[in-house]
C-alpha distance (Angstrom), angle and dihedral (degrees) to the residues before:
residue distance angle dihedral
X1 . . .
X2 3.89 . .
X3 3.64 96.2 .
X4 4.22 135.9 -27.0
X5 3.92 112.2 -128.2
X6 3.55 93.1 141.7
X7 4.05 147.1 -15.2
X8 4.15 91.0 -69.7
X9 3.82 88.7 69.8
X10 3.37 98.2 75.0
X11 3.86 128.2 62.7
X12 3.32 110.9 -149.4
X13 3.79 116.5 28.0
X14 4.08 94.9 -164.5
X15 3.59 98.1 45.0
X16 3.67 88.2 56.2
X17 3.54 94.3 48.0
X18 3.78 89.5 49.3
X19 4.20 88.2 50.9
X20 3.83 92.3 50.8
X21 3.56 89.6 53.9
X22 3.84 97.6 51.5
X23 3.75 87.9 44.0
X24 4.03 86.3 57.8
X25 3.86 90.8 54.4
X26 4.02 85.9 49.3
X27 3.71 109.8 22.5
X28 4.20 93.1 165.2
X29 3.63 90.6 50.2
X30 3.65 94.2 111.4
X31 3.78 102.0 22.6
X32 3.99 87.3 142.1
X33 3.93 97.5 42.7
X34 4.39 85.1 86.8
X35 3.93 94.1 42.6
X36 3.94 115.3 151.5
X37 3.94 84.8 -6.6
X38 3.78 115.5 122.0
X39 3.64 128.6 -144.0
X40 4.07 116.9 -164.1
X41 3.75 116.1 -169.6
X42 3.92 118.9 -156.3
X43 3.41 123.9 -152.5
X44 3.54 129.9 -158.7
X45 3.36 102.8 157.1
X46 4.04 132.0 35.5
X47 3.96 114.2 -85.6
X48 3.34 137.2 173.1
X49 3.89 108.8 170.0
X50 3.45 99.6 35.6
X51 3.75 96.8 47.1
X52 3.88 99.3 54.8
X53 3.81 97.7 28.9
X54 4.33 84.7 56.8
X55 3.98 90.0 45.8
X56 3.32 102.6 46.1
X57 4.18 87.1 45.7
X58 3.82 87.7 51.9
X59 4.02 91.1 49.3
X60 3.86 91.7 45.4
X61 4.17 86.1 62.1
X62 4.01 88.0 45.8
X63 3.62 89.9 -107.6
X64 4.27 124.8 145.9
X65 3.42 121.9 -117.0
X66 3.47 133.5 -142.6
X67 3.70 122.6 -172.5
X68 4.01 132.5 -168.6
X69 3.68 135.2 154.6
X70 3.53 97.4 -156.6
X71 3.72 90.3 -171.3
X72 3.53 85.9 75.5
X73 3.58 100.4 20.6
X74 3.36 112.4 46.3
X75 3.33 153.3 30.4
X76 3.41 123.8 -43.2
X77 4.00 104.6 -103.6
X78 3.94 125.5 -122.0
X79 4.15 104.1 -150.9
X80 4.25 98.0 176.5
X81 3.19 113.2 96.0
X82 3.97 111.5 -140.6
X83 3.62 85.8 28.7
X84 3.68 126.3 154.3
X85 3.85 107.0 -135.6
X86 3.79 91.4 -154.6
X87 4.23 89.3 127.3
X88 3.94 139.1 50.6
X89 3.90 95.9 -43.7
X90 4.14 111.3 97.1
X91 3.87 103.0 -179.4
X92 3.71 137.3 29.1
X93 3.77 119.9 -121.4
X94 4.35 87.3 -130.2
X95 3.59 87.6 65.8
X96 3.55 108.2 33.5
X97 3.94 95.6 46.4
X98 3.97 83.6 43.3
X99 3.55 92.2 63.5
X100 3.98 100.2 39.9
X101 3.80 80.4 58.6
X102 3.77 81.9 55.9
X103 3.66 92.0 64.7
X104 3.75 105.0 25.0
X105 3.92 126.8 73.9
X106 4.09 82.2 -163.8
X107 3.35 139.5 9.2
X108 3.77 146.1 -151.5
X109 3.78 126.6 -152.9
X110 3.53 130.1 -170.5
X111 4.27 115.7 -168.3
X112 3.90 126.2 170.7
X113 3.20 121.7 -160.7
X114 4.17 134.6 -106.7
X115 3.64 93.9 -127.6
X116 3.98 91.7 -159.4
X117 4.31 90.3 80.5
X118 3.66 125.0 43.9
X119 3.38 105.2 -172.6
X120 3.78 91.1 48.0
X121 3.63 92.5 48.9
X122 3.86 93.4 36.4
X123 3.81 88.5 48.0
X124 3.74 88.2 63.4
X125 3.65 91.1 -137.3
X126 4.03 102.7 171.6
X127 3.95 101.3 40.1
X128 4.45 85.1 48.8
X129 3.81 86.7 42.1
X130 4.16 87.3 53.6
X131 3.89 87.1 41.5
X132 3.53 93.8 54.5
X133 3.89 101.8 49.0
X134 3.57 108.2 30.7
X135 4.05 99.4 66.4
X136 3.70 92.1 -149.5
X137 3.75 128.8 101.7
X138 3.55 111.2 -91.4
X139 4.15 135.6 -136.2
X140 3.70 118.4 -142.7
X141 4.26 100.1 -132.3
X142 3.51 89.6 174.0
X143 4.06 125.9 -51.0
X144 3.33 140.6 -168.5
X145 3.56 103.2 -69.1
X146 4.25 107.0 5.3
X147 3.46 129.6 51.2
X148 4.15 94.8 -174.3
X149 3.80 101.5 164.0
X150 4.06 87.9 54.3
X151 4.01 80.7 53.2
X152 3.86 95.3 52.4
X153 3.60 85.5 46.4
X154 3.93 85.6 55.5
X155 3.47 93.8 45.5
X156 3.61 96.2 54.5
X157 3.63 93.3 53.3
X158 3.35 94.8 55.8
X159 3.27 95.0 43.6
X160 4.30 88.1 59.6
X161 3.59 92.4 42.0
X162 4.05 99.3 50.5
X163 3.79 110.5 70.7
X164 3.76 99.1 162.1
X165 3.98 134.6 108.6
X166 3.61 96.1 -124.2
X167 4.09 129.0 64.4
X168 4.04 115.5 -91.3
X169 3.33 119.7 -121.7
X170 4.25 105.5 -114.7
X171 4.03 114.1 -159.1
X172 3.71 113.8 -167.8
X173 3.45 108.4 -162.9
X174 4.25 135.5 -167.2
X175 3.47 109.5 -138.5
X176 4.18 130.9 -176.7
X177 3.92 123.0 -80.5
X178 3.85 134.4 -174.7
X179 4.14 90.1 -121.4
X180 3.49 139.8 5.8
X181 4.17 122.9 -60.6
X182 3.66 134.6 -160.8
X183 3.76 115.7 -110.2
X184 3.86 91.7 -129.5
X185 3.68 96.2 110.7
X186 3.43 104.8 47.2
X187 4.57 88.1 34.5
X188 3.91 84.8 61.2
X189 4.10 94.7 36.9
X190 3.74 89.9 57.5
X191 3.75 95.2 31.3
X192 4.15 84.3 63.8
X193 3.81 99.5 37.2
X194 3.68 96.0 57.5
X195 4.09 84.9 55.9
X196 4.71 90.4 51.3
X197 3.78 117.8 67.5
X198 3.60 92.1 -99.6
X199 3.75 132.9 137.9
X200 3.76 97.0 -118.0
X201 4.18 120.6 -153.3
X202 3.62 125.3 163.3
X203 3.45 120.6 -173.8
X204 3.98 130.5 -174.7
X205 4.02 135.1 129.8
X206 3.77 123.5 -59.2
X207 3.63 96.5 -91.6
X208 4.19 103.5 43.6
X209 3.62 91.5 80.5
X210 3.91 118.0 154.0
X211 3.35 128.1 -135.4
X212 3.61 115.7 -83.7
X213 3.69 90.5 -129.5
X214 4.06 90.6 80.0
X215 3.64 101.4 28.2
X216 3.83 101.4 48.5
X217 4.47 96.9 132.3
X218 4.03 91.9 27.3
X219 4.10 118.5 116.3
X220 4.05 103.1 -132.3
X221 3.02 111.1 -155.6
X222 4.09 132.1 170.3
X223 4.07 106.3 -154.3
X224 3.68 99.1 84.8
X225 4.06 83.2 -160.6
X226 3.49 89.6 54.8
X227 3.89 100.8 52.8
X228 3.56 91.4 36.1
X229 3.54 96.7 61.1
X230 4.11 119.8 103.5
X231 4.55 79.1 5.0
X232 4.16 103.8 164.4
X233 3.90 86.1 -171.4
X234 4.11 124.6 20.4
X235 4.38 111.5 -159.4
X236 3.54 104.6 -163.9
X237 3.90 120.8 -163.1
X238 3.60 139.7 132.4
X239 3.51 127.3 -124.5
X240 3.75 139.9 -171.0
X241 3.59 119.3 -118.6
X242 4.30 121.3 -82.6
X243 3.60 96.3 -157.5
X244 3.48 113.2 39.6
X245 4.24 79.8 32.4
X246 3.46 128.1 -129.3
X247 4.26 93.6 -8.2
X248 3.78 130.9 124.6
X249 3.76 117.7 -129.7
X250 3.93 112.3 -158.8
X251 3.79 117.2 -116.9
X252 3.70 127.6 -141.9
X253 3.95 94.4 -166.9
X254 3.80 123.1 64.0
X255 3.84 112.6 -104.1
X256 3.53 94.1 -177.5
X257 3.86 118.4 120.0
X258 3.91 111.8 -130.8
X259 4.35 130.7 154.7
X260 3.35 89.9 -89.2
X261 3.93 98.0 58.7
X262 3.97 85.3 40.0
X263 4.51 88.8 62.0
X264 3.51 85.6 85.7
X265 3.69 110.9 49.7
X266 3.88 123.6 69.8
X267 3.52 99.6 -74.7
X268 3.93 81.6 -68.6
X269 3.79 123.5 -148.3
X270 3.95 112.6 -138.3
X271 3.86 130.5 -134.5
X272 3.81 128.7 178.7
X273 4.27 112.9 169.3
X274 3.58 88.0 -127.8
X275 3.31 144.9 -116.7
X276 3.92 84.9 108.3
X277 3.79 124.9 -172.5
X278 3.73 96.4 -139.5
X279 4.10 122.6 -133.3
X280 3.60 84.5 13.0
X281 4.03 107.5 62.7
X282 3.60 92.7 12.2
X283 4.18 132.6 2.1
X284 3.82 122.9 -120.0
X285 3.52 89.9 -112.3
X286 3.68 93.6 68.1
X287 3.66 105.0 38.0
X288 3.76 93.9 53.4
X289 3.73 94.4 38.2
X290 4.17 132.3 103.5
X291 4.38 89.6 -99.9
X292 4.11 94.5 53.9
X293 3.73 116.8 98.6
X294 3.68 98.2 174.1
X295 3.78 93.8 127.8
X296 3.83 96.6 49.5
X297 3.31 84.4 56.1
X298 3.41 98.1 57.1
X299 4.21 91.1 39.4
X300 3.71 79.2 56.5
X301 3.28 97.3 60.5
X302 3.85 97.2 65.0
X303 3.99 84.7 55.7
X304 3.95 93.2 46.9
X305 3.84 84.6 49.1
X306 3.56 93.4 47.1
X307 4.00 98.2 49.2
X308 3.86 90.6 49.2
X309 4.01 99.8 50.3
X310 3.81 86.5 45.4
X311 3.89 92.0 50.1
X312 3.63 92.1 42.9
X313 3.96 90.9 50.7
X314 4.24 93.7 40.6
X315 4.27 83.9 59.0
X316 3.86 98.3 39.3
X317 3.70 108.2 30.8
X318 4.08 109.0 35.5
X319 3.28 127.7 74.5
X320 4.13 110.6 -88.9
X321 3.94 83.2 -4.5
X322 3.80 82.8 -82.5
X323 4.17 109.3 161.5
């Protein structure tokens, strides 16, 4: 693997899965694989998942970490090219992700989007921009549009949690939020289901469509009840809207997941990414109840991490990219 921006990187999604699992029975295995190699996660946004689950991952190979949200710790970042820095920027991104590639064997970047201009957001302008000058591979922390190691972190779960023959039935569902969201979570999430042998639904108001790019093989449909019915697994997450971009549009009907929704499904276990506005996106009852697997998710996520940086060193840094 040369670097992991999104799904696409990888090759084959259920011998990964498969890999991340046996590194979560051994998670030392490899603690010399990252020797003398440096990995220097950038933060541009606050994180609290991503940022320990990545670290420790790095310092289970043996590798160094270097940490930095540049938001708050840097300069403030030019991203034009041609531009004339004659205002409040201080430092271009071509130099300043050219010399963290000086220092770093890998790194990590983690980008939110504007949500005021799609195409700029959708263009993915600041984690291609680090791409392009740094001359190391790159991890995906989160961008503007995909989130993919939250995804393999998804994947894996279900993967541990579905012991049957036949495909579970996945139901991605939009639920309420106090502001606006990126669609990053729930692009990536449906990005990766339509690749498993899943029976994919994603359900949400008329208006929160995503764009077709991730959800091409997903059923859409708009009566929560409806998709919910018969559901093996229930994602909940809210997400701003892709068409009329980055806006809210108020809701009559109660998106919020509670027990009572949940009598209908297949005895459905819940995940939500975290951070999770509680009794808004999802009730108490439900997070802290027998069905919720938020924090295997988020145990997974060290695991996911784990499995990528030690694919992404097996390719770049051995001989041959033999392992």
């Amino acid at each position: 693997m040369k670097q992991f921006t999104n799904v696409n990187d990888i090759e084959n999604i259920h011998d990964l899965i498969n890999e991340a699992l046996l590194i979560k029975r051994n998670p030392y295995a490899f603690s010399e694989l990252g020797k003398n190699k440096t990995l220097g996660l950038i933060f541009l946004n606050a994180s609290l998942r991503t940022r320990l689950s990545t670290q420790k991952a790095a310092m289970n190979l043996g590798m160094h970490v270097m940490v930095m949200n540049i938001d708050k710790e840097g300069w403030a970042l030019e991203m034009e090219d041609g531009a004339i820095m004659n205002g409040s920027t201080v430092e271009h991104v071509k130099d300043a992700a050219a010399v963290v590639g000086q220092y770093c064997d890998i790194i990590g970047i983690r980008c939110f989007p504007s949500l005021k201009n799609k195409e700029e957001d959708y263009s993915e302008n600041v984690l291609l921009k680090f791409m392009t000058y740094c001359k190391v591979p790159v991890v995906s922390l989160e961008s503007a549009t995909l989130h993919p190691l939250q995804s393999f972190a998804d994947v894996i779960t279900i993967k541990e949690n579905w012991k049957k023959v036949e495909k579970p039935k996945v139901v991605l569902t939009w639920a309420p939020h106090v502001k606006s969201l990126p669609q990053a979570v729930a692009n990536s999430f449906a990005e990766w289901l339509c690749k498993v042998d899943a029976d994919f639904v994603i359900t949400h108001p008329k208006g929160y469509e995503l764009s077709r790019k991730f959800t091409k093989g997903a059923k859409i449909i708009y009566n929560q009840e409806e998709a919910l019915e018969d559901a093996d697994f229930v994602y909940v997450k809210n997400w701003s809207c892709y068409t009329d971009y980055g806006k809210m549009i108020p809701q009559e009907k109660d998106w919020m997941l509670t027990n009572e929704k949940l009598k209908i499904t297949n005895e459905a276990k819940v995940m939500h990414c975290l951070p999770v506005r509680r009794n808004v996106e999802l009730s108490d009852e439900v997070l802290d109840g027998k069905k919720s697997l938020v924090l295997e998710q988020a145990n997974n996520r060290l695991y996911a991490a784990q499995t990528i940086l030690k694919k992404i060193i097996e390719f770049n840094f051995l001989p041959f990219g033999e392992d």
